[in-house]
C-alpha positions in Angstrom: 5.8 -4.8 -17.4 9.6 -5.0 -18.6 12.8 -3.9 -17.1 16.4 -3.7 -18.1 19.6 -2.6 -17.2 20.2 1.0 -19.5 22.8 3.6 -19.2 23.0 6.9 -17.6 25.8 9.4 -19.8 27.0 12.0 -16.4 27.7 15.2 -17.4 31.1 15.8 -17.5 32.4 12.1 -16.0 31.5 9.4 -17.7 28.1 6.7 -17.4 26.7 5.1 -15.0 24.0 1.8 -15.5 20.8 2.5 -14.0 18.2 -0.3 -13.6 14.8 0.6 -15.6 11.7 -0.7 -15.0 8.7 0.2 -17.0 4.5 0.2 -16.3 2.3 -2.7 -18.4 1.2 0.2 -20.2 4.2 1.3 -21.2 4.6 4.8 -20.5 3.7 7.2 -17.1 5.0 9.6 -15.1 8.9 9.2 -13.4 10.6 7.9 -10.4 14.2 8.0 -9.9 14.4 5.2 -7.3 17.8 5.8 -4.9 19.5 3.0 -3.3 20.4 2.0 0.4 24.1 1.4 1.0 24.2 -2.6 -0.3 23.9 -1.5 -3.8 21.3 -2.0 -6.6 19.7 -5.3 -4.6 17.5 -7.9 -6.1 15.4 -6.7 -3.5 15.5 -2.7 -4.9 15.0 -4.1 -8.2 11.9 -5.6 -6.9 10.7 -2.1 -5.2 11.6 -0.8 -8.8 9.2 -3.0 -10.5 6.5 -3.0 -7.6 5.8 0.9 -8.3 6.0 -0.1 -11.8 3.0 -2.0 -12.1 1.9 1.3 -10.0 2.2 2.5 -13.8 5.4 4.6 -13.2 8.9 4.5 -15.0 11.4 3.8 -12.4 15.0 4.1 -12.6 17.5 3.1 -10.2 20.8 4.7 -11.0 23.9 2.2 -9.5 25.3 5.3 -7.3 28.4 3.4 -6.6 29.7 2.9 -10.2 32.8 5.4 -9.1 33.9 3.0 -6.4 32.4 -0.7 -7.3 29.9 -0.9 -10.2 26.7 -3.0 -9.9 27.6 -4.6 -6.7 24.7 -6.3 -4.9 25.7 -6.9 -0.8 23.9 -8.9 2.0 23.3 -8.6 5.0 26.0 -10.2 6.5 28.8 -8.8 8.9 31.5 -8.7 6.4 28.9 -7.2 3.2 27.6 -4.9 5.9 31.1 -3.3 6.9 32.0 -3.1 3.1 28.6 -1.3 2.4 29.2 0.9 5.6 32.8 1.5 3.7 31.9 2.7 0.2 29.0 4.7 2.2 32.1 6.7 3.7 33.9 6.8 1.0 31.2 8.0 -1.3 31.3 11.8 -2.4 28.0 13.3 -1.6 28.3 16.5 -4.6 28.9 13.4 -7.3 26.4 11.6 -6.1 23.6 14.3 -6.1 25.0 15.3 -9.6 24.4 11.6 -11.0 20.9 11.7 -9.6 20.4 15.0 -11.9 22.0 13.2 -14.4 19.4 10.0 -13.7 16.5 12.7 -13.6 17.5 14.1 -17.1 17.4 10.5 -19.0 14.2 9.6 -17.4 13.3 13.0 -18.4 14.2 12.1 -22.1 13.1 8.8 -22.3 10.2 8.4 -24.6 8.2 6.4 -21.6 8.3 9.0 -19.2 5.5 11.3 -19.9 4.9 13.8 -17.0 6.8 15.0 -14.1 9.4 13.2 -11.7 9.7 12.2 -8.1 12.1 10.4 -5.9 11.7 7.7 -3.7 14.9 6.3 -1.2 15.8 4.4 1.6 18.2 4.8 4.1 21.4 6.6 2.3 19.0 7.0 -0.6 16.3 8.3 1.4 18.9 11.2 2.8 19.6 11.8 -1.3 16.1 11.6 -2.5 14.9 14.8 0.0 18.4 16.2 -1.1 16.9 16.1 -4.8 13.7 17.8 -4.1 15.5 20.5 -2.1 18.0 21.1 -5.1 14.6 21.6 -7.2 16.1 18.1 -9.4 12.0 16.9 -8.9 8.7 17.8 -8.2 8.3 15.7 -4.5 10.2 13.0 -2.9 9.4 10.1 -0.6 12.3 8.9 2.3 12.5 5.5 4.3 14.7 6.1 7.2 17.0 8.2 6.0 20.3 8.2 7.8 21.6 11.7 8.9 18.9 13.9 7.1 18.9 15.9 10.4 22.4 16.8 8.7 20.6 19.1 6.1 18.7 21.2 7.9 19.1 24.7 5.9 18.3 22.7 2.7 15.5 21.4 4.5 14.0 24.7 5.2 14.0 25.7 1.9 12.3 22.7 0.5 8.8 23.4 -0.7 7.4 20.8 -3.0 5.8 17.6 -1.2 8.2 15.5 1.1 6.9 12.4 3.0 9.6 11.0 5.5 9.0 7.6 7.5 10.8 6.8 10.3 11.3 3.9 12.6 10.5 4.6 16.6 13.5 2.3 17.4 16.0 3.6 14.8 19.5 4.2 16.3 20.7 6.2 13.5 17.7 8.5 13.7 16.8 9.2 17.2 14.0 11.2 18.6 16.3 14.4 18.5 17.0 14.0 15.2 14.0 13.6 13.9 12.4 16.7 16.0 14.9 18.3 14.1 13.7 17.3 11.0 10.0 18.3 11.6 11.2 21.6 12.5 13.5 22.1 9.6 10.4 21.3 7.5 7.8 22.6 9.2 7.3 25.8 6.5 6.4 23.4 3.8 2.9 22.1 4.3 3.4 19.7 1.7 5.5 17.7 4.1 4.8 15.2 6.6 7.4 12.9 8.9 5.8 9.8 9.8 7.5 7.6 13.0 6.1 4.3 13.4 5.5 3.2 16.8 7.7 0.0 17.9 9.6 -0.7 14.5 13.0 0.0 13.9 16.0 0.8 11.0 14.8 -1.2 7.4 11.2 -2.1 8.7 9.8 -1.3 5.2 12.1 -3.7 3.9 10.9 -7.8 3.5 15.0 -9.7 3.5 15.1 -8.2 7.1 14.5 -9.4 10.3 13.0 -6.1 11.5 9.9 -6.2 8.3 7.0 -5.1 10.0 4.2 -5.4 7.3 1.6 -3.4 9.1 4.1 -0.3 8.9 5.3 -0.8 6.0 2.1 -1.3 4.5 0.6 2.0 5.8 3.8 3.8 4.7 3.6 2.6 1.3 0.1 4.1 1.1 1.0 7.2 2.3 3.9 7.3 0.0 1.1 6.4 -2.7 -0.3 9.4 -1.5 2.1 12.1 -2.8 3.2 10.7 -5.8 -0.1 10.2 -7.2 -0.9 13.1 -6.1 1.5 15.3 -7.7 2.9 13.0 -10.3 -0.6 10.7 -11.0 -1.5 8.7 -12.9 -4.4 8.3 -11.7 -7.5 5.7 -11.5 -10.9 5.4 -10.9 -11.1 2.9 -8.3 -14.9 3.5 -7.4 -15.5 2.1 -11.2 -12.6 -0.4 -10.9 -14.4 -2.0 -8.3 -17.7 -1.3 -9.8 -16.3 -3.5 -13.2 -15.0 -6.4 -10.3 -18.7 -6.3 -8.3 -20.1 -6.6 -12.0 -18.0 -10.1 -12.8 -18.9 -11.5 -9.5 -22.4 -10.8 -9.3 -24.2 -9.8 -12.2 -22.3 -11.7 -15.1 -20.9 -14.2 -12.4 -17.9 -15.2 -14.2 -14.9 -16.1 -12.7 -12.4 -15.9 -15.2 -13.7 -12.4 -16.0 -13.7 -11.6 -12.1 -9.8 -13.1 -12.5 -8.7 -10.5 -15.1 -9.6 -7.5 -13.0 -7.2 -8.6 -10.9 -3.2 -8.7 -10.0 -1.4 -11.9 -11.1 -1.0 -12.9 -7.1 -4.3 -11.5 -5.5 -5.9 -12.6 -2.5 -9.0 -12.4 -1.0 -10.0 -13.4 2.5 -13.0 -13.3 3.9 -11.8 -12.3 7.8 -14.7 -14.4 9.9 -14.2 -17.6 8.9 -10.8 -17.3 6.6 -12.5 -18.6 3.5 -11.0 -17.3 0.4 -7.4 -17.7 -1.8 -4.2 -16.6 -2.0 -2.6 -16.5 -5.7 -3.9 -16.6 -9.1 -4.5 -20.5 -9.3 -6.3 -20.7 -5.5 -8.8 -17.7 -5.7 -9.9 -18.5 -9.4 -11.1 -22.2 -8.1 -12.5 -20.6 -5.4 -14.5 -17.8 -7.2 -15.4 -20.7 -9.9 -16.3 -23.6 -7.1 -17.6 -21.7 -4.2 -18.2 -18.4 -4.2 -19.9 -17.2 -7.3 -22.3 -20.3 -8.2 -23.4 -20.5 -4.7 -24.5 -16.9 -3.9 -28.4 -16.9 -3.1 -30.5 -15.6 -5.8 -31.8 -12.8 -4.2 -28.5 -11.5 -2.5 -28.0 -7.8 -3.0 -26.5 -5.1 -1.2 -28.1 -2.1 0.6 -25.1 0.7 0.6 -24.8 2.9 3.3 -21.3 4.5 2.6 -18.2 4.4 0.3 -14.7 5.6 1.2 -11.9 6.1 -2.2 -8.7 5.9 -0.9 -5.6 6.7 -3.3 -4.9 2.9 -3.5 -8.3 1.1 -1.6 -11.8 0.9 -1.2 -13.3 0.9 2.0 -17.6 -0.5 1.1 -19.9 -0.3 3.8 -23.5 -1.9 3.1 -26.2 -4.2 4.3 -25.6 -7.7 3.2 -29.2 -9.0 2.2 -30.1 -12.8 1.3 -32.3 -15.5 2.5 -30.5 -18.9 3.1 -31.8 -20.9 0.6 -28.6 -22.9 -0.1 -25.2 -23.2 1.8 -23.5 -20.1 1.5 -20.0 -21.4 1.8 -17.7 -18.2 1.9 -20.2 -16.8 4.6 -21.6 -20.5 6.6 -19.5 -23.4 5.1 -21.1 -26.7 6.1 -24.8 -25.4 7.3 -27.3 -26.8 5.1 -29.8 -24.0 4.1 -32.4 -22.8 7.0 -34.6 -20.4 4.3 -34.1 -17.7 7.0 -34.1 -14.2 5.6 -30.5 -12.3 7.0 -29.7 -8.8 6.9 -25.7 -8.2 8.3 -24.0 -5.2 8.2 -20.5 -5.8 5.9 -17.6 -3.5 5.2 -15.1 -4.7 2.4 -11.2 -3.0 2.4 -10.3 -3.1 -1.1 -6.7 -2.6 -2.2 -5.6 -1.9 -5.6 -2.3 -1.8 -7.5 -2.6 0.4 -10.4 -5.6 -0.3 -12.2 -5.9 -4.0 -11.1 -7.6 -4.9 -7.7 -4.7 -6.5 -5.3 -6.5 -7.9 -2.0 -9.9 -7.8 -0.1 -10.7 -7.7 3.6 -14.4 -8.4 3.9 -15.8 -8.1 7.4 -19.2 -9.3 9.2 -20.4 -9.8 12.3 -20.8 -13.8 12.1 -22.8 -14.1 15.5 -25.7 -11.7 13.9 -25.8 -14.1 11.1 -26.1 -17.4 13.2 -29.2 -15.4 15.5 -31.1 -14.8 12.1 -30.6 -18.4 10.9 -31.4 -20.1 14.1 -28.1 -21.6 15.1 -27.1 -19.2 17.9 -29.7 -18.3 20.9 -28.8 -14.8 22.1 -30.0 -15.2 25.5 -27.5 -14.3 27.9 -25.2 -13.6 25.2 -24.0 -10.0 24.1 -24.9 -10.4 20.3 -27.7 -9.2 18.1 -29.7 -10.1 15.3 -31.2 -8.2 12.1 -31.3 -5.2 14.7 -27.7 -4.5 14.1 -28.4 -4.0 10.5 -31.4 -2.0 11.0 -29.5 0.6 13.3 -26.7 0.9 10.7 -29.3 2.1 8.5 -31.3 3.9 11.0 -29.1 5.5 13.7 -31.8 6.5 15.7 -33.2 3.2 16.6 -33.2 2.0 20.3 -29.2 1.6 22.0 -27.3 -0.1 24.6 -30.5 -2.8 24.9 -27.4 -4.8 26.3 -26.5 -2.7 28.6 -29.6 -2.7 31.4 -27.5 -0.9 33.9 -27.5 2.2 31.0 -31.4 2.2 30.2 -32.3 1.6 33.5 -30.7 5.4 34.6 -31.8 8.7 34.1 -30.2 11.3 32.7 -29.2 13.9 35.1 
């Protein structure tokens, strides 16, 4: 991935510099990435290249060049009144022209192949839904954007794909506003408003206080969403994980498991918090502890497989007999030569073609039942049972729950 600083001719009124950040491959559909009011931020720059490695060619046009060129503000009292300042004095026309302007270069650049979207936060979340509703791109993605209820006529009219998040606790958009919004666009079923529940103003963004990453993380997907689906590229992620399954299990190498991966992947297995975080930790881990000691007979039996436009949710039977210590599953526990069948679900999440993070999942009390280490007398667990049911639904239920079995149905 590379990015530099390039520049933008306007029609009619000079240039402007735009930041441009390009996919590993080196060409891919086009994002005109619009800016809050603290400028073109280290932190933008870093949203730039994120959805680069996405494998898109993101441009990030310094909208403020009339007033104060490539400024970069914090977040403190004094940067925040100046931003709030050049906000005002900003003239909305010029602005949406140099956004044209920024949609026509990445138009003619010889890395953009394919059609354009826009993605903006706060003032440029208000401009990106502008765009699409002057027909400048083919959808647009907004972050809180301030005084979108504003717009409403141009709203109406707006039918390619719009995806708007919104913080519950946002004063600048409050629950009148963004009713307004939802009504504006509710003609265009390519549009949905998201409001996430307890977050406020900037939630999607990590300098803040008010980050939330469960939010911002389920927005981003759903941003994902759209502009994959109307600008691509896209991937097979069924095979991606397929080709990652392979390197773990079949050829069990752990520098080829590495190179499906992210530069900074992680991988935690959730029960016991075994895994790594970052290129360095998770290769010694796959190499020392989780590929060479995997039983010999340990397979999977699948039961279901959900493709997501950025993860993998894996559902399956988790077969083996404990003939060694399984250390990402039972670190310390000498081997019992127990058969175990568990029911595990794996959440995969890529980034472009490479695989970012898993989430695997078990239920760690079946597994110490089957190898003798847990009695479930008086307890609520179960053993290989729970397994069996997943495969078989109509097995026996609720044997924990006497007071159910014991009634008659009326």
């Amino acid at each position: 991935m590379t990015n530099e600083w390039i520049t933008v001719q306007c029609a009619g009124s000079g240039a402007m510099e735009g930041y441009l950040a390009l996919p590993p491959k080196g060409r891919g559909p086009g994002i005109v990435l619009c800016q809050e009011i603290f400028g073109v931020t280290a932190g933008l720059r870093a949203v730039a290249d994120n959805l680069a490695q996405e494998g898109y060619v993101v441009l990030v046009p310094d909208l403020f060049w009339r007033l104060q060129p490539r400024i970069e503000l914090s977040f403190s009292k004094e940067d925040v009144a100046h931003a709030r300042d050049l906000a005002k004095r900003l003239d909305q026309q010029l602005v949406m022209d140099d956004i044209r302007d920024a949609v026509e270069t990445l138009k003619n650049h010889p890395a953009c192949q394919g059609q354009i979207g826009t993605v903006g936060f706060c003032l440029g979340g208000r401009l990106s839904v502008l765009a699409a509703a002057a027909g400048y791109v083919s959808c647009a993605v907004a972050y809180y954007p301030v005084a979108l209820h504003n717009h409403l006529e141009k709203l109406a009219t707006t039918q390619v794909p719009v995806v708007v998040h919104y913080g519950e606790l946002d004063p600048l958009s409050p629950a009148p506003a963004i009713e307004a919004v939802v009504e504006a666009l509710s003609s265009n079923r390519e549009a949905r408003v998201h409001v996430y529940d307890g977050v406020d103003h900037g939630f999607a963004d990590t300098q803040r206080a008010v980050y939330d990453a469960p939010a911002a993380g389920m927005a981003y997907s759903r941003s994902l969403g759209v502009l994959r689906k109307v600008l691509g590229p896209w991937y097979d992620l069924n095979a991606l994980w397929e080709a990652h399954r392979a390197c773990e299990f079949v050829t069990r190498d752990a520098d080829a498991t590495m190179a499906t991966m992210v530069p900074e992947p992680y991988v935690n297995h959730v029960p016991t918090l075994i895994g790594g975080y970052g290129q360095i930790e998770l290769h010694r881990f796959y190499r020392d502890h989780f590929i060479p000691n995997n039983p010999a007979d340990m397979h999977t039996i699948p039961i279901s497989r959900t493709v997501g436009v950025d993860r993998v949710v894996n559902e399956g039977i988790m077969c083996f007999t404990h003939d060694r210590e399984v250390e990402w599953m039972l670190p310390g526990i000498p081997p019992t030569g127990r058969y175990v069948e568990v029911p595990l679900v794996g959440i995969i999440t890529f980034k472009g073609d490479k695989l970012m993070h898993e989430h695997i999942y078990w239920d760690q009390a079946s597994v110490l039942v089957q190898i003798g280490l847990l009695d479930p007398a008086g307890l609520p667990v179960a053993g290989r049972e729970s397994a069996q049911k997943v495969v078989d639904p109509s097995l026996p239920a609720n044997a924990l729950l006497p007071q159910f079995t014991h009634q008659k149905d009326a």
